[in-house]
PAKOL-164172 format. One record per residue: residue in three letters; x, y, z of N, C-alpha, C, O in turn. Coordinates in steps of 0.1 Angstrom, whole numbers, plus 2048, in hexadecimal, padded with zeros to 3 digits. Layout:
BEGIN
ALAXYZXYZXYZXYZ;...
% end
This chain:
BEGIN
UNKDDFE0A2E7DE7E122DDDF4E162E4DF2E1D2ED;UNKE05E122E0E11E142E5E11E242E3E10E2A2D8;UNKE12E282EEE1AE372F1E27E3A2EAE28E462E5;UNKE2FE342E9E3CE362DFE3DE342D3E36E2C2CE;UNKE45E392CCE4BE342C0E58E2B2C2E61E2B2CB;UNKE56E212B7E66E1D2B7E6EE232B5E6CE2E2AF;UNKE7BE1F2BAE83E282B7E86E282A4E8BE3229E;UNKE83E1F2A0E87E1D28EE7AE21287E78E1E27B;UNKE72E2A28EE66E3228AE6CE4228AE67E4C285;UNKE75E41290E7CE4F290E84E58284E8FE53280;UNKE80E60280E8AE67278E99E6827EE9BE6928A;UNKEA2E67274EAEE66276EB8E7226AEB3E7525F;UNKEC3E7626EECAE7D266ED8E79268ED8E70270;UNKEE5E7D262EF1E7525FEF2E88264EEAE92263;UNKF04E8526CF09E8E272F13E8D26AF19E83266;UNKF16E9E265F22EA125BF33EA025FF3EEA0259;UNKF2FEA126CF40E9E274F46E91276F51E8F273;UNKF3FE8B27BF3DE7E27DF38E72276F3DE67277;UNKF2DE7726DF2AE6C264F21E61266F1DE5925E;UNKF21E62272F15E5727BF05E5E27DF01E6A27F;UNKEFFE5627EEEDE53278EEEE5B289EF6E5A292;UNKEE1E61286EDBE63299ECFE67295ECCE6C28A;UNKEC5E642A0EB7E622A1EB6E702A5EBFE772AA;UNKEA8E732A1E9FE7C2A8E9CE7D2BBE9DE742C3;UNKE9AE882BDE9DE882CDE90E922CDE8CE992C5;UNKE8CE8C2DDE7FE972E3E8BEA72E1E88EB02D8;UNKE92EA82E7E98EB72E8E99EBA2DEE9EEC52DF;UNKE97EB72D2E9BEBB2C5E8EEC12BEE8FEC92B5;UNKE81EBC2C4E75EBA2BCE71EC92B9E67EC82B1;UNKE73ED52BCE73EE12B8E7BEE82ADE77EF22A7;UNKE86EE32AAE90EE32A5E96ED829BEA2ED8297;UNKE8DECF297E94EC2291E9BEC6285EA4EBF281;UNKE97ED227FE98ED6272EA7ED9273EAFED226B;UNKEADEE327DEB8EEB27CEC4EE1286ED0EE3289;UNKEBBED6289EC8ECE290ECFEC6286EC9EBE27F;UNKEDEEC7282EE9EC327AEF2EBC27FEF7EB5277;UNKEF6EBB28BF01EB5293EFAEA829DEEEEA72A1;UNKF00EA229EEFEE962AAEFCE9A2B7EF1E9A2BD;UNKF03E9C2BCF08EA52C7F11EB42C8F14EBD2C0;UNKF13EB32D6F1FEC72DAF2DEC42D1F34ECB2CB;UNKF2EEB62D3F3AEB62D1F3FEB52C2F4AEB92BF;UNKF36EB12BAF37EB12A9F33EBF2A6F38EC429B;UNKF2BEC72AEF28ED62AAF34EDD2A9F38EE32A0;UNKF38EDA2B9F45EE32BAF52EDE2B1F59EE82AF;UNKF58ED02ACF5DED12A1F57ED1297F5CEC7292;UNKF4EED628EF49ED9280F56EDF27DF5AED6275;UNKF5BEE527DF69EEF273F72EE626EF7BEEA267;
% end
């Protein structure tokens, strides 16, 4: 039985700054709900 998921087994969401797809992340997995940005750096330009 594989220990992983594919990565195309992953939930994915579209970043509002940027516009580009990004996968699901272990650091996220508490929080997947409230994560909206890609990264620091689309966070910090949202305005």
């Amino acid at each position: 039985m594989p220990r992983h998921r594919s990565k195309a087994d992953l939930p994915t969401k579209v970043c509002p700054v940027c516009n580009l797809p990004f996968t699901w992340r272990k650091k996220w997995e508490a929080n997947w709900d409230e994560v909206k940005y890609c990264s620091e750096r689309c966070r910090r330009r949202r305005g």
